[in-house]
N, C-alpha and C positions, 0 to 999 in steps of 0.2 A: 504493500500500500504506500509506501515511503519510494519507492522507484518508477519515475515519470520515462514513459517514452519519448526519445528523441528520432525522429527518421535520419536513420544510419547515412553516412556519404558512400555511395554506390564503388564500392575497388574490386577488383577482380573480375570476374565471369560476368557474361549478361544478368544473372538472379539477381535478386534483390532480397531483402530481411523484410519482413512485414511483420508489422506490428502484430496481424492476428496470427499467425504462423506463430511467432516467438512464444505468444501469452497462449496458443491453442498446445504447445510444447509445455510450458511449465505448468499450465492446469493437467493434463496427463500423468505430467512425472508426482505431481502433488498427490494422485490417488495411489501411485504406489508405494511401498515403502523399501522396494526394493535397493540396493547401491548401483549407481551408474556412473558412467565415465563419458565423459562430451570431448569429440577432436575435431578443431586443435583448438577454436575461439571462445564459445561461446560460456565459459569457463563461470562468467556471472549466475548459470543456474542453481551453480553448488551452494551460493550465498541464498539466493530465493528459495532454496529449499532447506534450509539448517541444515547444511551437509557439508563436512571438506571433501576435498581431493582426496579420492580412491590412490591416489600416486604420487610421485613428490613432484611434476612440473604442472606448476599454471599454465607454461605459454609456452607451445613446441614453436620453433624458432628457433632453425640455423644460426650460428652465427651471436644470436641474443643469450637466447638460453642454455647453449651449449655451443659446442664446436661440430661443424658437420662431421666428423671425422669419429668423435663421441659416438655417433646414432646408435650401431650396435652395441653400446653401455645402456643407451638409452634404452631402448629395445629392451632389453633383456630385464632393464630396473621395473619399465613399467607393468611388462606383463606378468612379473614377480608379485608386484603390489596389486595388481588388481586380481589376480589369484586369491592373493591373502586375504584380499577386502570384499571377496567373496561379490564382486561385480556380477550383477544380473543385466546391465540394459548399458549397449553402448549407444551413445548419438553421436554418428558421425556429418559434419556437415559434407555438402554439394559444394559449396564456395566458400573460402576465407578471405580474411584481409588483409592478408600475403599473398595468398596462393598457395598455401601451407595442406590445402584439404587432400591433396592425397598422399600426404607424406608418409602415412601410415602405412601404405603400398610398399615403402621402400624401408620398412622394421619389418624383417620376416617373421621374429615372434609374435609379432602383434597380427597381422595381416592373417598366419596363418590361425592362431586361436580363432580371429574373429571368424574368418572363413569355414574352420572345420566345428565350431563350437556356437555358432550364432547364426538366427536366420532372420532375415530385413522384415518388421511385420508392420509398420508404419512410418508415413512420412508427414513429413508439415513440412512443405514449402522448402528449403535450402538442407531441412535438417533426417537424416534416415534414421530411424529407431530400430536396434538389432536386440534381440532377447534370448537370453540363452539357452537351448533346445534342452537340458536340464529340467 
């Protein structure tokens, strides 16, 4: 209730973030109580939900948050932690504001969990909801 929308400045891809997309996302993730994990932006859900980070990075970002060279550290830390934190629902977005959304592609730990352990059952607009076949 304390967080006003702003219409985002459009970077990346032709999509765009809409306002009802985002809030039709966080009314979803609010009925469950399951742990999820959002990549690589929209990081603010875990605040709107009284939830931290399943993992230890806010912001995947080259370069920012690590060194490209890391990935494979990275890789390997996250899908340790989201193991541990017993993650039920990934949202991966369509578009970021880097270009960042499919970086995931290129963390084979991650890509393959996701791939052989989760299967896409909703979308909102930029963002795909994967849930664990568990």
């Amino acid at each position: 209730s304390r967080v006003k929308w702003g219409e985002p400045t459009n970077f990346g891809l032709e999509s765009t973030l809409s306002q009802h997309d985002f809030e039709a996302l966080n009314n979803w993730l609010a009925t469950t109580k399951a742990n999820f994990f959002v990549f690589p932006d929209s990081t603010i859900l875990y605040g709107l939900q009284g939830r931290v980070s399943p993992q230890p990075w806010l912001y995947f970002s080259p370069g920012h948050s690590f060194l490209k060279e890391e990935l494979p550290k990275v890789d390997a830390a996250v899908v340790e932690a989201l193991r541990r934190n017993n993650v039920r629902i990934i949202i991966l977005e369509k578009d970021s504001w880097v270009g960042n959304q499919n970086l995931w592609k290129q963390m084979p730990k991650l890509e393959s969990w996701i791939d052989n352990d989760f299967e896409k059952v909703k979308e909102f607009g930029i963002y795909e909801v994967w849930i664990s076949r568990e």
